[in-house]
C-alpha positions in Angstrom: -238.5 -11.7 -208.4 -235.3 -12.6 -206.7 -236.1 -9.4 -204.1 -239.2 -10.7 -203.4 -238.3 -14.2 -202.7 -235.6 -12.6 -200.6 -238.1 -10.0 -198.6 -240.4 -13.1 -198.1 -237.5 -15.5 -196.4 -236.4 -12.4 -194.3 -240.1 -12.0 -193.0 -240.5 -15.7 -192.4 -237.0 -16.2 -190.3 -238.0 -13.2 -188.4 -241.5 -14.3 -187.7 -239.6 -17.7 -186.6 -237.1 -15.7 -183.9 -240.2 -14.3 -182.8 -242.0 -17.3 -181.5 -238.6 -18.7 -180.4 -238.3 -16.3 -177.7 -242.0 -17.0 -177.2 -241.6 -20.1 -176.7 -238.2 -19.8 -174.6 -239.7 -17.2 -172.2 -243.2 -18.2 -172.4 -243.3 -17.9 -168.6 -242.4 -14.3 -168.4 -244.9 -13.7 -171.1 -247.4 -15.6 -169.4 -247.3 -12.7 -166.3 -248.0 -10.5 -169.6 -251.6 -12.3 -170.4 -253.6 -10.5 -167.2 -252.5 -6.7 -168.6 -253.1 -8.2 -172.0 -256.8 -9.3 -171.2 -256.8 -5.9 -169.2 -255.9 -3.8 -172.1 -258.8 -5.7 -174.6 -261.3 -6.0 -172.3 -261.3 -1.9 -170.9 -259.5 -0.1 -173.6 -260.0 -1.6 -177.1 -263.4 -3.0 -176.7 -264.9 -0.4 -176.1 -262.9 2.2 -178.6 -266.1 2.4 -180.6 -267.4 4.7 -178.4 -265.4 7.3 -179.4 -268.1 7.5 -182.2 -270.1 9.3 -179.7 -268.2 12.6 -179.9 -269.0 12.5 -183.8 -272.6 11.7 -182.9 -276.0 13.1 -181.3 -276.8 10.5 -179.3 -280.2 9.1 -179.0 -280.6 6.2 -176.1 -283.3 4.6 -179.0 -281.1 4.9 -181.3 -277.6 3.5 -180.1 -274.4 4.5 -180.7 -274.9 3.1 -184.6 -277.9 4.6 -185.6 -278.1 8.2 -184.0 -277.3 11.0 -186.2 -274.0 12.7 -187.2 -273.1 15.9 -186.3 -269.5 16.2 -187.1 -267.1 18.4 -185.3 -270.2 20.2 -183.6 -269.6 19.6 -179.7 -265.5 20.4 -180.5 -266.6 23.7 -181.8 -269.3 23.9 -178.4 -266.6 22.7 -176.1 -264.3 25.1 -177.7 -266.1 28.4 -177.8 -267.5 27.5 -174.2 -267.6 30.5 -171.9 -265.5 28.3 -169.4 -262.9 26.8 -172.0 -260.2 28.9 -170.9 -260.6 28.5 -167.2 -260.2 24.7 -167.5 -257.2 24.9 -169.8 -255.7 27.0 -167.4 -256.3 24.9 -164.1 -255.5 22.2 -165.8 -252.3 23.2 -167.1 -251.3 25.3 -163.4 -252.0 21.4 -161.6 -250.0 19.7 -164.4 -247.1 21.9 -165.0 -247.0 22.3 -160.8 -247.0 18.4 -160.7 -244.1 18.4 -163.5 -242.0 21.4 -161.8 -242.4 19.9 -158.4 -244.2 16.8 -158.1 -241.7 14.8 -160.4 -238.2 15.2 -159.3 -239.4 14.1 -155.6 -239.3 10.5 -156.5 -236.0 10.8 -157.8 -234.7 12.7 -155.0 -236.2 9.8 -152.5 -234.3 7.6 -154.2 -231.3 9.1 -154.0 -231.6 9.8 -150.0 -232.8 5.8 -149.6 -229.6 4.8 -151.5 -227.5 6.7 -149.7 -228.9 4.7 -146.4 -226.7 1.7 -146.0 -228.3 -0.2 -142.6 -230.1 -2.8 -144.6 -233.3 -3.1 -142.0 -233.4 1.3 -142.0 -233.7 1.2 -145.7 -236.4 -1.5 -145.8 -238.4 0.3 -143.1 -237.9 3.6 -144.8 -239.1 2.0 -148.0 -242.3 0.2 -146.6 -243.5 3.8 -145.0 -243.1 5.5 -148.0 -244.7 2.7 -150.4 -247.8 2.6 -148.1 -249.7 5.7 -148.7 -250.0 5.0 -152.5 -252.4 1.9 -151.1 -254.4 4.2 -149.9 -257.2 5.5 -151.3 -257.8 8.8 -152.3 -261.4 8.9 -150.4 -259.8 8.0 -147.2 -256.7 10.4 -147.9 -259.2 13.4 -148.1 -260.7 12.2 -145.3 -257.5 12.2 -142.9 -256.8 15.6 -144.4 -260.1 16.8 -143.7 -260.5 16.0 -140.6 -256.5 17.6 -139.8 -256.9 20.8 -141.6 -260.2 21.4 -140.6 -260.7 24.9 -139.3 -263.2 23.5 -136.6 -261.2 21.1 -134.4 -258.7 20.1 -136.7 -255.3 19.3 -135.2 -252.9 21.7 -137.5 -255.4 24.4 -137.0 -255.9 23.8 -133.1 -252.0 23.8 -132.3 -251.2 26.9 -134.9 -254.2 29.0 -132.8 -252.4 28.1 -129.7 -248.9 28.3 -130.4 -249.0 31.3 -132.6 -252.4 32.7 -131.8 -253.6 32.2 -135.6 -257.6 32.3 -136.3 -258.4 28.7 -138.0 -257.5 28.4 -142.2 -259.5 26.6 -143.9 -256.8 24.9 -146.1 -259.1 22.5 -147.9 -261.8 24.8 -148.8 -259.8 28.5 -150.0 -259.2 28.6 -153.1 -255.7 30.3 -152.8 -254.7 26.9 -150.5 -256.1 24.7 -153.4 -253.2 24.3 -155.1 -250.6 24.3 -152.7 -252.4 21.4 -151.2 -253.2 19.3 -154.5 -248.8 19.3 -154.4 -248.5 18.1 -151.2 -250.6 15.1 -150.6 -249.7 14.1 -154.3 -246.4 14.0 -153.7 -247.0 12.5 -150.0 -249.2 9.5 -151.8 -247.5 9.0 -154.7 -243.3 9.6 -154.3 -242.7 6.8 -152.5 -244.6 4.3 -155.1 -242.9 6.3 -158.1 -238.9 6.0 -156.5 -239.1 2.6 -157.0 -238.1 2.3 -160.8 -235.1 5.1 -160.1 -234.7 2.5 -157.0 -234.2 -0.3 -159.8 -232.5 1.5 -162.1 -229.6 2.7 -159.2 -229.5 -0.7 -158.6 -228.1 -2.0 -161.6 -225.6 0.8 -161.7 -222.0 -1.0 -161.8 -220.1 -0.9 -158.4 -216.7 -0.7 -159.9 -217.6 2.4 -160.8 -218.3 4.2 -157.4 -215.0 2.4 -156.1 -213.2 3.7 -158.8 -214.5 7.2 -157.5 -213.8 6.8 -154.5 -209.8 5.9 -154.7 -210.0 9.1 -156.5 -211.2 11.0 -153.5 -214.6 11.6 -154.7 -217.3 12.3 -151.9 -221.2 11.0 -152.0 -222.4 14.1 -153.6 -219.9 14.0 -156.2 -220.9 10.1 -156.5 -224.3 11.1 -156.8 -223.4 14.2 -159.5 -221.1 12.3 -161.5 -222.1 8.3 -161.9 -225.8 7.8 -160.3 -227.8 10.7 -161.6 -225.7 10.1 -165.6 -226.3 6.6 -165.3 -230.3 6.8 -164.4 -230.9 9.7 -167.2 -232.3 7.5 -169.4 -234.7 6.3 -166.8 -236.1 9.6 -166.2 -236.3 10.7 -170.0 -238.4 7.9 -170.1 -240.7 9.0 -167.3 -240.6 12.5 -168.0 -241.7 12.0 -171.5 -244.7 9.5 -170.7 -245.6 12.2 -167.8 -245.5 15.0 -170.7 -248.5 13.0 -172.4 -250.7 13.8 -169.4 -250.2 17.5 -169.2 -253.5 17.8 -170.4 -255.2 15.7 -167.6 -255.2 15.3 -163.8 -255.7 12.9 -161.2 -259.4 12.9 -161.5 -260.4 10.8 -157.7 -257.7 13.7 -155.8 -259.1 17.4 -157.7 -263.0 15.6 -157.5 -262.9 15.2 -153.7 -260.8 18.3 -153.3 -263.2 20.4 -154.5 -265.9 22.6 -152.7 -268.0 25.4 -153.9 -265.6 27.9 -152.5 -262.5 26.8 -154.5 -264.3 25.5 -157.9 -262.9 28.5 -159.5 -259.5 26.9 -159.3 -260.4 23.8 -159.3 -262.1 22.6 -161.8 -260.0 20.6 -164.7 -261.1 19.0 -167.9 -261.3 15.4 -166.3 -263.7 16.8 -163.4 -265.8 18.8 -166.1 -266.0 15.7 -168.4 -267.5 13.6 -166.3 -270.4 15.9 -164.7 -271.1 16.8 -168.0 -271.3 13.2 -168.8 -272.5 11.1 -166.1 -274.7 14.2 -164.1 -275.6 16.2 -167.1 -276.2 13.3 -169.5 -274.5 15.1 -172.3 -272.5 11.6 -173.4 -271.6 12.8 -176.3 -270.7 16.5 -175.8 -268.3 14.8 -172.6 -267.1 12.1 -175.0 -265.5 15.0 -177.2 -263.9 17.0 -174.5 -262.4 13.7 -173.4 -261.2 13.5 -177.2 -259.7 16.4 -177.3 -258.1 15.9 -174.3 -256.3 12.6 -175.6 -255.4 14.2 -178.9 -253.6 17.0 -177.5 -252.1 14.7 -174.8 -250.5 12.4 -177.7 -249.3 15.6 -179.9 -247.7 16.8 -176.4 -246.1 13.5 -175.7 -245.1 13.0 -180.1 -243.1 16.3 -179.7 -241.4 15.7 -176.6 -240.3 12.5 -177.7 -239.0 14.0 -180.9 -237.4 17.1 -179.3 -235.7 14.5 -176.4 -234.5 12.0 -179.6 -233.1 14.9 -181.5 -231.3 16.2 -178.5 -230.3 13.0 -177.0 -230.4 9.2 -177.7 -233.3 8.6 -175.2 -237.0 8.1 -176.9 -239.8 5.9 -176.6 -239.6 5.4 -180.1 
């Protein structure tokens, strides 16, 4: 009885140090409300329609009242003559991205911190920011129109500086890849640097000055204090980018893609939604998108156990 009482207090004064710091930082939370609203409105509202992949959905019927069909479109999707084809894009973009896409952020960082004119830095930082503003659409479209084998700009000064016949870099299929790297990490380093940016910041000065009365040099700097002291940072990152191995970018591979390099092209998020929206097949697309977020959270559970076991970084 006693226990109980006791559990009960313990749960009550914890509940009360809860809305304490509510109520102390109830401005910071406040900027928390938008993603809140965000988060309800597009992800949990509509969590019902998972139902669909479960389901053979009739438009007179609803969501509700159409007939179950169990694990039938996991065991289509599955034993589709295609499967393997989009496991294996998918996974040659995502592991690509991982292997050489995600150290570049960290890698900026480390070059913008070593820049030590205050205005450089800035200016360095707003041109590398900017293209993740950028839409993909109009990305592809600057690319296009500079890698195009009639006219382009890359293509016209390769055929007259090396006499080269025009490459048609966005449409071969053996470019495909290659290029998918590139202008990702030409958009997207920039933006992603800023958290390693953050996280070098808070780094204690003493302890580069105590580095350097020992005669230590910037790339022993960088070796021994600022790449130890941001590990945790990109644990983190690596570990949240481990539970999309399983999905792409869908806006860059969609308007990347042309009849001649489909063969390479072609991932589970680009197949989902023709199946879904120019197919109609809602709920034989709902399941593929399923089973791609299922296998996405086992991948991200048992790198997050492997990196707590090995280290004291986790999400959890």
């Amino acid at each position: 009885m006693q226990k109980a009482i006791n559990q009960k207090t313990n749960a009550l004064s914890r509940r009360h140090e809860i809305w304490k710091l509510v109520v102390r930082y109830k401005w910071l939370y406040l900027f928390l409300l938008p993603l809140i609203v965000h988060q309800i409105v597009f992800k949990y509202s509509c969590m019902y329609g998972v139902l669909l992949a479960f389901k053979d959905f009739k438009y007179n019927e609803g969501i509700l009242g159409s007939p179950w069909v169990g694990l039938k479109y996991f065991e289509q999707f599955v034993n589709q003559y295609n499967f393997w084809q989009l496991i294996g894009n998918t996974l040659r973009m995502t592991l690509s991205s991982l292997v050489f896409g995600f150290p570049t952020p960290i890698i900026l960082a480390l070059l913008i911190n070593e820049v030590h004119a205050r205005r450089t830095k800035k200016l360095v930082q707003t041109f590398t920011y900017l293209p993740h503003f950028v839409s993909w659409v109009v990305v592809i479209s600057i690319f296009n129109n500079l890698l195009s084998p009639n006219g382009g700009l890359v293509n016209e000064m390769l055929g007259k500086v090396f006499g080269m016949e025009p490459i048609y870099f966005m449409g071969e299929k053996k470019y495909f890849l290659v290029m998918y790297l590139l202008l990702g990490m030409w958009k997207e380093a920039g933006w992603g640097s800023i958290l390693y940016l953050a996280a070098i910041t808070g780094i204690d000065q003493e302890l580069y000055e105590a580095a350097e009365l020992d005669g230590a040099g910037r790339l022993r700097k960088v070796l021994s204090i600022t790449i130890p002291c941001i590990f945790p940072t990109i644990v983190i990152r690596l570990l949240l980018n481990m539970g999309g191995l399983m999905g792409v970018g869908f806006d860059q591979v969609y308007l990347m893609q042309t009849p001649t390099n489909l063969e390479v092209s072609e991932a589970i998020n680009t197949y989902t939604v023709k199946e879904g929206i120019r197919q109609g097949h809602y709920s034989f697309a709902t399941a593929v998108g399923l089973f791609q977020s299922v296998i996405g959270m086992m991948l991200m559970y048992i790198s997050n156990k492997v990196s707590r076991t090995l280290s004291e970084t986790s999400l959890w």
